[in-house]
C-alpha positions as CSV (number, residue, x, y, z in Angstrom):
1,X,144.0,-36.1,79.3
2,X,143.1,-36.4,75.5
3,X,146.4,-35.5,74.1
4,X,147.6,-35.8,70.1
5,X,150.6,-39.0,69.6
6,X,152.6,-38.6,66.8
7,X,154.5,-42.0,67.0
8,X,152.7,-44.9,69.0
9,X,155.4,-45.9,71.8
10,X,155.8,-49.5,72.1
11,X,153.4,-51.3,74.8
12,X,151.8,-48.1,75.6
13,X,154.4,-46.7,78.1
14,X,156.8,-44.1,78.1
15,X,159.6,-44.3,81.1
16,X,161.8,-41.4,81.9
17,X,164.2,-42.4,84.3
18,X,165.3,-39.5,86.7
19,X,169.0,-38.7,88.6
20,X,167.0,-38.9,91.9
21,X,166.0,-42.5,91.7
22,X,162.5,-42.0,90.5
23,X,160.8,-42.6,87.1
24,X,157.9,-40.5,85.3
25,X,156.1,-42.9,83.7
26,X,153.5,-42.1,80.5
27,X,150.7,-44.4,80.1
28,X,148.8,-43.9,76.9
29,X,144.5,-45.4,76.4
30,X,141.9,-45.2,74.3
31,X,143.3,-44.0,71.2
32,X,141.3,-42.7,68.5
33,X,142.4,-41.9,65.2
34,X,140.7,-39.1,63.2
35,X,140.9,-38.7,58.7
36,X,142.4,-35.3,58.1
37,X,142.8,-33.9,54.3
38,X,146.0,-35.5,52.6
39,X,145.2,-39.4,53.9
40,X,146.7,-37.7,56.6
41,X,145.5,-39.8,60.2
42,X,145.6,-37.7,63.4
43,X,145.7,-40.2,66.4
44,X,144.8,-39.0,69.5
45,X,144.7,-41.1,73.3
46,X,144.3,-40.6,77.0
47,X,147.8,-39.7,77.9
48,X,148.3,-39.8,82.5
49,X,151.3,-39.7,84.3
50,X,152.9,-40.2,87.5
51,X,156.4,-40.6,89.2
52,X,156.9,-44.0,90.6
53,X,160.6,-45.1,92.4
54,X,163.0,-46.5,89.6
55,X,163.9,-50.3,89.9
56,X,165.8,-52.7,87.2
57,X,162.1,-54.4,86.1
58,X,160.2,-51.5,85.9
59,X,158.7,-51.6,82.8
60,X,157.6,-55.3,83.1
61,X,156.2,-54.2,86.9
62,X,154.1,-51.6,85.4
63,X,153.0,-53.9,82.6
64,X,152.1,-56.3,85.2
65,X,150.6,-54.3,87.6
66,X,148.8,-51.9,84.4
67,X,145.5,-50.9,86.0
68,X,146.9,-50.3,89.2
69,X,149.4,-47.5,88.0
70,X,146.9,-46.0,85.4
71,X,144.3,-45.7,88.0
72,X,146.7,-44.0,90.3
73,X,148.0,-41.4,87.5
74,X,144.3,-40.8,86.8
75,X,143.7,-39.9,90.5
76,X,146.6,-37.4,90.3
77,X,145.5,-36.2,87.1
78,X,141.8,-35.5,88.7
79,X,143.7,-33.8,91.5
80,X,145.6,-31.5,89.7
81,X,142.7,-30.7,87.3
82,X,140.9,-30.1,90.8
83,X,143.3,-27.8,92.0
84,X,143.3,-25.7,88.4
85,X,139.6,-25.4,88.5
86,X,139.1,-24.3,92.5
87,X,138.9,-20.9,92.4
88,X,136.5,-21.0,89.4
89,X,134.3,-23.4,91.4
90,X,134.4,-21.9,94.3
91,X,133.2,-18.2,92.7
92,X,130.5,-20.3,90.6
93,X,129.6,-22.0,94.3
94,X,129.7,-18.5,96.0
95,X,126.7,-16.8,93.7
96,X,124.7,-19.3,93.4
97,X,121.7,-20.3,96.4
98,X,122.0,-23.2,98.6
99,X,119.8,-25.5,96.9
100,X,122.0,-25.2,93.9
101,X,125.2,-25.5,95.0
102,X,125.9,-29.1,95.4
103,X,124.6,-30.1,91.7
104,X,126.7,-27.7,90.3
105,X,129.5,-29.0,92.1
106,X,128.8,-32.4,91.7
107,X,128.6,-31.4,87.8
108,X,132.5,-30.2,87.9
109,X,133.6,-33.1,89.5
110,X,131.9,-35.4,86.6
111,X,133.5,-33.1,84.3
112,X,137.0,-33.0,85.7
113,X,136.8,-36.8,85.7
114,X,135.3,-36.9,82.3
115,X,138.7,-35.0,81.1
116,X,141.1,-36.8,83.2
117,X,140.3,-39.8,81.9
118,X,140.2,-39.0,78.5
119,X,136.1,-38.3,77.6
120,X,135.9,-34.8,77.2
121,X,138.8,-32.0,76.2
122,X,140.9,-29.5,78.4
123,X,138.9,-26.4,78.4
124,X,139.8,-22.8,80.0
125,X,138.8,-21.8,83.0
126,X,136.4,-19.4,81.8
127,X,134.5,-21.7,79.3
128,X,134.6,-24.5,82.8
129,X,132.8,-21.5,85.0
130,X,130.2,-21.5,81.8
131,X,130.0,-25.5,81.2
132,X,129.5,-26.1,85.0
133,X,126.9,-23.1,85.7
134,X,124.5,-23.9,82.4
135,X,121.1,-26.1,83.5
């Protein structure tokens, strides 16, 4: 998800390694940087996570093995994003006629995907119900 970065971390990743043995791990993409008023910059990128187990070489692993573990925290990220969004698609589904039903569920899938990995913003449910039901 698009998410402001006020310091850049080093090599794109951010562990944060848990009592339990696991690690949450931030992996940061396509950053844009946007003038503001003041030479002020805002900087902006794709920002997924995930928990992975912890080992001694993690960070080097995960820079290793990069598209791997972003690909996997973008799948959760769709998931969860999927799970925020199912009741409004399923009462957008529920009024509309058969023939109309898959596109506009095929249309919130592209857009859940579109904000998980970074294209399009975070938007309320009720402005989701409006961007998935318009033609």
């Amino acid at each position: 998800m698009r998410t402001p970065i006020f310091k850049r971390p080093d090599k794109d990743i951010h562990i944060t390694r848990l009592a339990t043995g696991k690690a949450v791990i931030r992996l940061y993409a396509a950053y844009v940087e946007s003038p503001l008023a003041h030479r002020t910059v805002l900087i902006t990128a794709n920002v997924v996570e995930t928990t992975v187990p912890d080992r001694p070489d993690l960070e080097a692993h995960i820079l290793r093995h990069w598209k791997h573990y972003y690909d996997k925290a973008v799948q959760e990220e769709i998931s969860y994003l999927s799970g925020q969004y199912e009741k409004v698609i399923r009462d957008a589904l529920a009024k509309l006629p058969p023939g109309k039903k898959a596109e506009v569920a095929d249309r919130a899938d592209e857009y859940i995907r579109a904000i998980a990995h970074g294209d399009k913003p975070f938007v309320q449910k009720q402005k989701f119900a409006k961007i998935i039901l318009q033609q």
